[in-house]
MDAnalysis code that builds the backbone (N, CA, C; Angstrom):
import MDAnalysis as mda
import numpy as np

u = mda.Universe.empty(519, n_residues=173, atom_resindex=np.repeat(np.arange(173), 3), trajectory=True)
u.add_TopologyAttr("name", ["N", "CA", "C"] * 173)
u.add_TopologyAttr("resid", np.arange(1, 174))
u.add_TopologyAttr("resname", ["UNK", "UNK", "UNK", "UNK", "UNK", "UNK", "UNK", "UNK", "UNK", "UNK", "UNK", "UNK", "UNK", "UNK", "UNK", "UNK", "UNK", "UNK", "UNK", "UNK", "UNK", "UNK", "UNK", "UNK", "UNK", "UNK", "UNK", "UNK", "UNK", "UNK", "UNK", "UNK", "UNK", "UNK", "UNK", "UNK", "UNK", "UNK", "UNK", "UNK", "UNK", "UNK", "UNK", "UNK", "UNK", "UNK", "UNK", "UNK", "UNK", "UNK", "UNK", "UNK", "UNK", "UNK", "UNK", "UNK", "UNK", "UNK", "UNK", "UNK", "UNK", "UNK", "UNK", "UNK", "UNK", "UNK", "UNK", "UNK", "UNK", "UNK", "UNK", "UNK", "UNK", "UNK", "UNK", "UNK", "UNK", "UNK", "UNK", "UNK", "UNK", "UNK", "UNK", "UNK", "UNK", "UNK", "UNK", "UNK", "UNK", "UNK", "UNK", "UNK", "UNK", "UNK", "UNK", "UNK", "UNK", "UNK", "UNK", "UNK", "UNK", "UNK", "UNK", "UNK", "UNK", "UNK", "UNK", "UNK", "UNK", "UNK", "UNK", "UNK", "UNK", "UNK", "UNK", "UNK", "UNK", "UNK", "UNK", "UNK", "UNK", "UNK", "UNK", "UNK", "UNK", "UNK", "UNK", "UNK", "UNK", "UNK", "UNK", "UNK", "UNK", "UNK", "UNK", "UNK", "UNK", "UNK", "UNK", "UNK", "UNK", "UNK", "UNK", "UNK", "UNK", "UNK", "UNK", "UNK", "UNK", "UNK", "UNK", "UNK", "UNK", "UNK", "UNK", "UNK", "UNK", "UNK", "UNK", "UNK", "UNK", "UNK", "UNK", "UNK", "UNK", "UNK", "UNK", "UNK", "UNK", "UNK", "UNK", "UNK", "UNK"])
u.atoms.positions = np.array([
    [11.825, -10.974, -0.004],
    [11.895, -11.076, -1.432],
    [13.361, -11.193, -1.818],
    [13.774, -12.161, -2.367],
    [14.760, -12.503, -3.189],
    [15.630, -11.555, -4.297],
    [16.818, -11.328, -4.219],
    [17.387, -10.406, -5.461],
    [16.814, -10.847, -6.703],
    [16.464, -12.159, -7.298],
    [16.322, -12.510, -8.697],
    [14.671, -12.106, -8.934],
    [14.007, -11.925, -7.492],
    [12.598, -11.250, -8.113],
    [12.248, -9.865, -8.565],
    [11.775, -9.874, -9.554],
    [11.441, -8.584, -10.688],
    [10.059, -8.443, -10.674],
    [9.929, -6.916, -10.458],
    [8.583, -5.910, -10.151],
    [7.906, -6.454, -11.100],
    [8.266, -6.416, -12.463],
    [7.485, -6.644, -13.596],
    [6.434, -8.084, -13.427],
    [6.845, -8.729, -12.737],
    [5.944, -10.251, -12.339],
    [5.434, -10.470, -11.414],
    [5.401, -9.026, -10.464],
    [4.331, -9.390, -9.365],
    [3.423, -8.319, -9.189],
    [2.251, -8.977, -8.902],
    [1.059, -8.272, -8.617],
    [0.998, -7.313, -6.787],
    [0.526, -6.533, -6.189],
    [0.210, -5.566, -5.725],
    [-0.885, -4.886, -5.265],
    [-1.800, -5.127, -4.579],
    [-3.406, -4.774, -4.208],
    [-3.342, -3.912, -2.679],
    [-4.183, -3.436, -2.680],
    [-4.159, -2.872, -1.035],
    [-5.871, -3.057, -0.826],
    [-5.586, -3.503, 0.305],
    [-7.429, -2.786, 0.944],
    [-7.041, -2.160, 2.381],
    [-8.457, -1.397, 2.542],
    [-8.654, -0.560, 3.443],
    [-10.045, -1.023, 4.225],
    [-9.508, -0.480, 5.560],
    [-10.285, -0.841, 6.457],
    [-11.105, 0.266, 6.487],
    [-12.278, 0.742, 6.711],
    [-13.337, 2.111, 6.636],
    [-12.237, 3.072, 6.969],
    [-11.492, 3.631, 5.401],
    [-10.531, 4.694, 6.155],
    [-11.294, 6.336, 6.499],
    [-10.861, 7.050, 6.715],
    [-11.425, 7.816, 8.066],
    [-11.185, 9.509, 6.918],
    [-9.557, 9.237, 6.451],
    [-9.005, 10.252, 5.602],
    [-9.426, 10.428, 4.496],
    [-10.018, 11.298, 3.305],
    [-9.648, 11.512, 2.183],
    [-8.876, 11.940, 1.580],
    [-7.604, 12.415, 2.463],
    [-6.350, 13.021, 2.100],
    [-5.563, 11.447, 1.787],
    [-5.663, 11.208, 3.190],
    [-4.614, 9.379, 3.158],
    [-5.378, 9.016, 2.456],
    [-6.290, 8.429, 1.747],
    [-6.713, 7.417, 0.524],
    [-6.212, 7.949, -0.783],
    [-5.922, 9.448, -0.803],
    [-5.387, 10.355, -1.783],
    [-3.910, 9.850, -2.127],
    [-3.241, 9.818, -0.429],
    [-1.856, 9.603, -0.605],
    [-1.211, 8.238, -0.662],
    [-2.192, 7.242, -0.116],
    [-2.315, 5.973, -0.760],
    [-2.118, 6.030, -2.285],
    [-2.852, 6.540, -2.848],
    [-3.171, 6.407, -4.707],
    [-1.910, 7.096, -4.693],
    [-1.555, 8.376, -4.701],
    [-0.150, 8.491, -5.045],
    [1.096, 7.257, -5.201],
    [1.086, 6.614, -3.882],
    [1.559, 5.518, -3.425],
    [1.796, 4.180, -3.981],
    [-0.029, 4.313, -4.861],
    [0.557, 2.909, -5.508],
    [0.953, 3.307, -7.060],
    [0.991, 4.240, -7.527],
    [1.374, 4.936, -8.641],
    [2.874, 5.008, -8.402],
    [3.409, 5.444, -7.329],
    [4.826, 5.238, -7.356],
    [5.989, 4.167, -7.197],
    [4.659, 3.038, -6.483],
    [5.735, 1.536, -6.661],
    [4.671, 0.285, -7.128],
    [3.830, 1.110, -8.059],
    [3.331, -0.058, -8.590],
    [1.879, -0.863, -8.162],
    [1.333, -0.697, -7.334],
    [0.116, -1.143, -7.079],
    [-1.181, -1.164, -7.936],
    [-2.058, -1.925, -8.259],
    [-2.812, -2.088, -8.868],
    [-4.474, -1.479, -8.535],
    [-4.592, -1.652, -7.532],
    [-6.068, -1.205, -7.358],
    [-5.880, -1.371, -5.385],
    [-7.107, -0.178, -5.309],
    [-7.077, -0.162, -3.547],
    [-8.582, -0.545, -3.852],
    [-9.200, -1.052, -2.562],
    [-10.331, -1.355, -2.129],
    [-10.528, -1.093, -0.883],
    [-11.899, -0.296, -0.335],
    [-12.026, -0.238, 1.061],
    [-13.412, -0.245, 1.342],
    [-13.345, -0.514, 2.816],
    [-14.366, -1.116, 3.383],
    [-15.330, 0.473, 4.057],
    [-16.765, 0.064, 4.604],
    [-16.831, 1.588, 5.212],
    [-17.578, 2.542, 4.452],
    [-18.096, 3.948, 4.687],
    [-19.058, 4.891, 4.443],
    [-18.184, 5.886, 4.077],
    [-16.946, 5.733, 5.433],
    [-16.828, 7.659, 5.456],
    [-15.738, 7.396, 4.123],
    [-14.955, 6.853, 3.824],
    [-13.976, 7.447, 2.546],
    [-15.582, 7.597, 1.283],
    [-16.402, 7.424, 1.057],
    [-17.667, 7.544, 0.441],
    [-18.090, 8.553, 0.322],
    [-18.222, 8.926, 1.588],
    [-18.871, 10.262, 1.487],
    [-17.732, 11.617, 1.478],
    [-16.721, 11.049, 1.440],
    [-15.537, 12.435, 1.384],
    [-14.577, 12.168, 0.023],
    [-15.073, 10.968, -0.783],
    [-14.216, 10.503, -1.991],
    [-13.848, 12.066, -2.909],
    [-14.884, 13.203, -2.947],
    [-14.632, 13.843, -3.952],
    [-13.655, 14.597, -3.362],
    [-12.524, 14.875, -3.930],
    [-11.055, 15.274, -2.771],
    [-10.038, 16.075, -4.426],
    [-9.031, 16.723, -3.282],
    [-8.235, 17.659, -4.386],
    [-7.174, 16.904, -4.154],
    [-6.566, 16.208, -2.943],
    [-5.198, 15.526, -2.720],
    [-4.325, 15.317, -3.309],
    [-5.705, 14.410, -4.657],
    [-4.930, 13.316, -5.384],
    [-3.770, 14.094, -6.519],
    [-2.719, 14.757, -6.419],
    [-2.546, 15.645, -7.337],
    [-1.869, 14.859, -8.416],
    [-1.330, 13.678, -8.629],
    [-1.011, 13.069, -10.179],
    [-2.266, 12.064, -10.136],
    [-3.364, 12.762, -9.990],
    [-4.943, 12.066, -9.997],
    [-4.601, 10.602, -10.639],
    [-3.952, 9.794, -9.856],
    [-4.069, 8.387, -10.345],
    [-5.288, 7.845, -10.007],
    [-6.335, 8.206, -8.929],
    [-7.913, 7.635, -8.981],
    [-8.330, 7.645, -10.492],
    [-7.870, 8.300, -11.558],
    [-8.213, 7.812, -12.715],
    [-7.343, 6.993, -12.874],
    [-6.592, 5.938, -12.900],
    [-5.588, 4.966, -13.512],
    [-5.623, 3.830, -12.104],
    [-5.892, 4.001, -11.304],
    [-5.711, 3.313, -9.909],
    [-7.363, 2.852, -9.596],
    [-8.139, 1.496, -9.846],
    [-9.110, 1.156, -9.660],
    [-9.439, 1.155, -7.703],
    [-10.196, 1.687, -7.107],
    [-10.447, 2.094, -5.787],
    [-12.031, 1.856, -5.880],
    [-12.261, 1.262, -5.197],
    [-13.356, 0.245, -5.062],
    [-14.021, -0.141, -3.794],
    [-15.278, 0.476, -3.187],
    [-15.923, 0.312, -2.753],
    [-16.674, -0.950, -1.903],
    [-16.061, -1.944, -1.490],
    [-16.659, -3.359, -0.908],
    [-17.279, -3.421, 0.723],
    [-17.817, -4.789, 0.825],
    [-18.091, -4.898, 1.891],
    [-17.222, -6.010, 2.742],
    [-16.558, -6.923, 2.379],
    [-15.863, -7.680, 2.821],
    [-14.083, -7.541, 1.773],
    [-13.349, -7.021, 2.541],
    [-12.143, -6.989, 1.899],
    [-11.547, -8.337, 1.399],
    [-11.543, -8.819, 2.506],
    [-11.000, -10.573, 1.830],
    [-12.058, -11.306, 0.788],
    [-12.786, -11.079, 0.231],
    [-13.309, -11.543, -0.766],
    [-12.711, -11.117, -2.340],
    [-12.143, -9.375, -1.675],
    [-11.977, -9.267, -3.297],
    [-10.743, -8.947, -3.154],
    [-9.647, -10.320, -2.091],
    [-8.132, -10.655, -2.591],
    [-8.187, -11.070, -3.736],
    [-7.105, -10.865, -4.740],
    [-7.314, -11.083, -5.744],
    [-6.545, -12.755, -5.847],
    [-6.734, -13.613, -7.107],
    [-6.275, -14.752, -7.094],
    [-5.114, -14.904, -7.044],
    [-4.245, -16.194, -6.092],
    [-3.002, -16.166, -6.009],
    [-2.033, -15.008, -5.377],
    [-2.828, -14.154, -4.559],
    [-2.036, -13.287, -3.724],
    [-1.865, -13.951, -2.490],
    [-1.487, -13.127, -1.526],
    [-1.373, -13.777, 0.012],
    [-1.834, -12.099, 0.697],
    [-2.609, -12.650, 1.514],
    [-2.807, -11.372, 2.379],
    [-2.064, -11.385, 3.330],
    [-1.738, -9.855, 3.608],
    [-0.782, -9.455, 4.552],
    [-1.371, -8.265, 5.782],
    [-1.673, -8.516, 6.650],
    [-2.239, -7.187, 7.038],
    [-1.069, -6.733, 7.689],
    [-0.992, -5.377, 7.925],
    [-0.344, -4.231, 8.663],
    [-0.894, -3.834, 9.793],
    [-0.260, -4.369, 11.036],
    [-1.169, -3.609, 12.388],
    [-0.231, -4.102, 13.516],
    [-0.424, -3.360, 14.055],
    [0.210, -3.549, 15.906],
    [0.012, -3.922, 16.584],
    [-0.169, -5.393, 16.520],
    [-0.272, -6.405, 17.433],
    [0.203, -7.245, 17.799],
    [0.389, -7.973, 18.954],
    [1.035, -8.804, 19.606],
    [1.445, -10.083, 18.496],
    [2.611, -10.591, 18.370],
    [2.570, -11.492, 17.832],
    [3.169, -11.387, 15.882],
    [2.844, -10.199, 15.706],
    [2.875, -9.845, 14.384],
    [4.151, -9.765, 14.607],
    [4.966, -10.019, 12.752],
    [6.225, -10.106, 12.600],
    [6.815, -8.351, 12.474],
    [7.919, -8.142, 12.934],
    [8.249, -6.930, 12.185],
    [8.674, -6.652, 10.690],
    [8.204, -5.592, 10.761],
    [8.492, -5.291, 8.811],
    [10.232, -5.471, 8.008],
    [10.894, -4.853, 9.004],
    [12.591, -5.163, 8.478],
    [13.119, -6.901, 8.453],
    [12.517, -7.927, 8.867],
    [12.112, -8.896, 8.826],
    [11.630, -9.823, 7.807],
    [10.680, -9.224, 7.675],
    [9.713, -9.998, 6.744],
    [9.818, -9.808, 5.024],
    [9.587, -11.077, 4.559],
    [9.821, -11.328, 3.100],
    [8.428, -11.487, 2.701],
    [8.560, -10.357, 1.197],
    [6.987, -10.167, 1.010],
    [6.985, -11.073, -0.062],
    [5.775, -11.287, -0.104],
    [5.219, -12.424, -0.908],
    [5.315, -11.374, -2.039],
    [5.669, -12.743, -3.533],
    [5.870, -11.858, -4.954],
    [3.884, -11.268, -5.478],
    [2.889, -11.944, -5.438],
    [1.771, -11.180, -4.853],
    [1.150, -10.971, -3.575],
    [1.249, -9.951, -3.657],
    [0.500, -9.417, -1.941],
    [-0.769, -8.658, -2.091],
    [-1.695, -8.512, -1.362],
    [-2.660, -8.327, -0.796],
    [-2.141, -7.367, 0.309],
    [-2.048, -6.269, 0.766],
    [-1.968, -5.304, 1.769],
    [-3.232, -4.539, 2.504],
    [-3.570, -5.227, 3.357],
    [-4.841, -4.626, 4.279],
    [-3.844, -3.849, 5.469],
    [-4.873, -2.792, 5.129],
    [-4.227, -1.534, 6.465],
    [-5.451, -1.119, 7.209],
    [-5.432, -1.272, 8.915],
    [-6.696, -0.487, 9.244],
    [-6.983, 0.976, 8.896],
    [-8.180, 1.152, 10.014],
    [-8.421, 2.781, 9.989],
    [-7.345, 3.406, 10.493],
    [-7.747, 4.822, 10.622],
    [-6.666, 5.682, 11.069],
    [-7.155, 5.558, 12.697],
    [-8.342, 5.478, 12.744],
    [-8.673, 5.615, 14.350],
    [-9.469, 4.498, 14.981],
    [-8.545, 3.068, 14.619],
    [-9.102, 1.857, 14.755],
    [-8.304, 0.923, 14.412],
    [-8.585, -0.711, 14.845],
    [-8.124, -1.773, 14.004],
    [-8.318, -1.854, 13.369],
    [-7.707, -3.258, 12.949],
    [-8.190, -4.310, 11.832],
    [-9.232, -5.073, 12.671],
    [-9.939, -5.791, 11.882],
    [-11.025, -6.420, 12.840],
    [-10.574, -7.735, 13.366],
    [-10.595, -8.270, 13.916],
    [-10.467, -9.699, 14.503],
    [-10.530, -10.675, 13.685],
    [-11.702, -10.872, 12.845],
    [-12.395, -11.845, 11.413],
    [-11.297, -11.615, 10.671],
    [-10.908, -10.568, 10.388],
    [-9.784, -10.564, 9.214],
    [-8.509, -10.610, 9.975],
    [-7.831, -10.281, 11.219],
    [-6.808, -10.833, 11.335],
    [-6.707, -12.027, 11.494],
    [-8.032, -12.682, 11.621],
    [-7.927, -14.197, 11.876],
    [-7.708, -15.222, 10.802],
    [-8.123, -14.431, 9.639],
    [-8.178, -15.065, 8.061],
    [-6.678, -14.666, 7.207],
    [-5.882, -13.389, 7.885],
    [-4.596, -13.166, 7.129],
    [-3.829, -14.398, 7.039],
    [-3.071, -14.197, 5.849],
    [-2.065, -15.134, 5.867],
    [-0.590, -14.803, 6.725],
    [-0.358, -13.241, 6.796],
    [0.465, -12.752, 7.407],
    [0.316, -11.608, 7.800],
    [0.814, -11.398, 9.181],
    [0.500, -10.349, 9.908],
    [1.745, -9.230, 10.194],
    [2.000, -8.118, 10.010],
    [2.965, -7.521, 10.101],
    [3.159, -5.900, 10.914],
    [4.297, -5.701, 11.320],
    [4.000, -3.799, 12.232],
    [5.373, -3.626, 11.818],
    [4.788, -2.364, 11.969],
    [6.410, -1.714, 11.461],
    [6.845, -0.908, 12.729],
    [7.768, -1.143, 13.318],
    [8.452, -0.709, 14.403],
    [8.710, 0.961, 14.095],
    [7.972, 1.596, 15.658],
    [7.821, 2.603, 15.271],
    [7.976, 3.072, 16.699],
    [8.408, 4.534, 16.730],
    [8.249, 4.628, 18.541],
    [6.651, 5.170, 18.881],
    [5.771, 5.828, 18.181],
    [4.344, 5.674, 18.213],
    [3.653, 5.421, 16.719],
    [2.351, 5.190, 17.005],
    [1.587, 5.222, 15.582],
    [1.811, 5.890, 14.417],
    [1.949, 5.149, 13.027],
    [1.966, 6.255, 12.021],
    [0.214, 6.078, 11.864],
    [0.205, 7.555, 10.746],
    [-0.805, 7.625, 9.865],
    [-1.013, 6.549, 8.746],
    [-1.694, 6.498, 8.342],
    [-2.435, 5.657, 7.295],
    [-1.988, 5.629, 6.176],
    [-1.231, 6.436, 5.590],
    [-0.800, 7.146, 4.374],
    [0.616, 6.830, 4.408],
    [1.156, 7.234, 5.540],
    [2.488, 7.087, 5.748],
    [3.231, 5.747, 6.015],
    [1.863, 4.993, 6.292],
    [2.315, 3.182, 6.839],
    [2.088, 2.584, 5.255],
    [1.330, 2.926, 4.624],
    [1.098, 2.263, 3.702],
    [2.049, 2.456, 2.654],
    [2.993, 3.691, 2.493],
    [4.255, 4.094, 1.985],
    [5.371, 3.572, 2.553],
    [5.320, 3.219, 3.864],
    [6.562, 2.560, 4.405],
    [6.670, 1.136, 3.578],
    [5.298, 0.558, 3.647],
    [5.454, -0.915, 3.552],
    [5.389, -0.923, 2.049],
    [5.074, 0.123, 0.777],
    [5.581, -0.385, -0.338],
    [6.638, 0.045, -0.782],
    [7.460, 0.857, -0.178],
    [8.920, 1.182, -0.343],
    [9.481, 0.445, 0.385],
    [9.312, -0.432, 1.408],
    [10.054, -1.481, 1.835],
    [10.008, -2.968, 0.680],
    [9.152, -2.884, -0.126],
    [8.956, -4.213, -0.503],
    [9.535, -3.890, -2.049],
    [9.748, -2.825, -2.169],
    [10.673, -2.261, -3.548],
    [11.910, -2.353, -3.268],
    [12.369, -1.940, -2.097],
    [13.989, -1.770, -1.594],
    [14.365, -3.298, -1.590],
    [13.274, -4.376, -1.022],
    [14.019, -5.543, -0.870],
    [14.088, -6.621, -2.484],
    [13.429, -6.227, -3.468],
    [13.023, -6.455, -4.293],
    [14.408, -5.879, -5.874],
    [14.465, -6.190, -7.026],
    [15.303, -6.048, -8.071],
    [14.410, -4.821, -8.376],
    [15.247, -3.614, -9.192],
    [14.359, -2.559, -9.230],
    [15.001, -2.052, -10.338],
    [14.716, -1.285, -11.170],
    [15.306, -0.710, -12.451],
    [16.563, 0.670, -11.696],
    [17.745, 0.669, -11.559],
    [18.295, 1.566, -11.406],
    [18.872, 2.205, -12.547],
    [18.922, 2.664, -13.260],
    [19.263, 3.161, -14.473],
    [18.588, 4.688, -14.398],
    [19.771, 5.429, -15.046],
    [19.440, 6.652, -14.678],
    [18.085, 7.089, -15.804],
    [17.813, 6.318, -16.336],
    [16.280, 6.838, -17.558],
    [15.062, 6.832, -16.375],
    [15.360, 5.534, -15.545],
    [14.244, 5.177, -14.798],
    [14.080, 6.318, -13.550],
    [15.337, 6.511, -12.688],
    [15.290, 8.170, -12.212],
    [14.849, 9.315, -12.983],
    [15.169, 9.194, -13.904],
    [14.318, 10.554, -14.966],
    [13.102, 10.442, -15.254],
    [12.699, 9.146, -15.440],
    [10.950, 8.842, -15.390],
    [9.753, 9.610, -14.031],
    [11.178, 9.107, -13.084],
    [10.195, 9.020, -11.770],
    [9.957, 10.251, -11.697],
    [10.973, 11.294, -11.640],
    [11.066, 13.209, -11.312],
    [9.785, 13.971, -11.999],
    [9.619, 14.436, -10.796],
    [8.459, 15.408, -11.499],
    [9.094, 16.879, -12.663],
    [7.694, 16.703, -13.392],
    [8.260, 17.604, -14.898],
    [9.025, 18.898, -14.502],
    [8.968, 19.212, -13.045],
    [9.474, 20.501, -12.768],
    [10.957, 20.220, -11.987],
    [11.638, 19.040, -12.199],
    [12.609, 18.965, -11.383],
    [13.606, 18.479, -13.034],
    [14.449, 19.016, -12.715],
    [15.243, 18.724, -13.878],
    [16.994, 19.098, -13.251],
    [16.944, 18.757, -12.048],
    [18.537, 18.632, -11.201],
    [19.179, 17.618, -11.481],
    [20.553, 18.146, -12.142],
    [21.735, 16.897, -12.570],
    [22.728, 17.104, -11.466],
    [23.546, 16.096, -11.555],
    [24.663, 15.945, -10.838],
    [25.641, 16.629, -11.288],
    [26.681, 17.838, -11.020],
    [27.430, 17.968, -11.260],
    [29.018, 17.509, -11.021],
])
């Protein structure tokens, strides 16, 4: 992503592969509340049957549409590019790669791939160099704080005061 591109004009989606966690789908939603994401979607039973969860603690599942499907690549949204996240041969590394101004972010399970059908249909494939596996939660935070860092971002100290939680009120002396 280019210095002259601005958050304000690009779109942001994630899907999920049958994630496994109701904590990580928790800390996902945190996640896209903090750089912007629009709606998660995932594939799968078990986040279903464990959806009712305390995790979420700035409960963005109310403000963050999370959505239930059976085929993730159907409900890319228009004019994105899918990107999946996974560790495989061939995939680009993340310090590397220039994210598309809409993205589509598919992440597998925690205790699984991505499936074959859908890495075969991504538009781009990506891993984030790691010396073993992250969690689900934690990959999916890498890769939207990477795509903020490479991206134009509001630095202004109002916008640091936005972000701080109501109980942090530390100035610089």
């Amino acid at each position: 992503m280019n210095a002259s591109s601005s958050m304000i004009d690009q779109a942001v989606s994630i899907g999920l592969v049958n994630p496994k966690s109701a904590t990580n789908v928790a800390s996902i939603l945190r996640a896209c509340g903090c750089y912007g994401a629009s709606a998660v979607f995932y594939t799968g039973q078990r986040f279903r049957y464990a959806r009712q969860f305390n995790a979420d603690t700035k409960k963005m599942r109310l403000q963050i549409p999370t959505v239930g499907v059976d085929d993730l690549l159907a409900m890319q949204p228009r004019g994105s590019e899918s990107v999946v996240i996974e560790l495989v041969e061939g995939a680009m590394p993340l310090p590397a790669f220039e994210h598309p101004r809409n993205a589509y972010y598919i992440f597998g399970p925690e205790d699984g791939s991505v499936p074959q059908d859908v890495l075969a249909r991504a538009q781009h494939i990506v891993y984030i160099p790691t010396f073993t596996s992250m969690n689900l939660a934690a990959t999916a935070n890498v890769v939207l704080y990477d795509r903020l860092a490479k991206s134009t971002y509001d630095e202004s100290i109002e916008a640091l005061k936005r972000s701080r939680d109501v109980n942090n009120n530390t100035a610089r002396r």
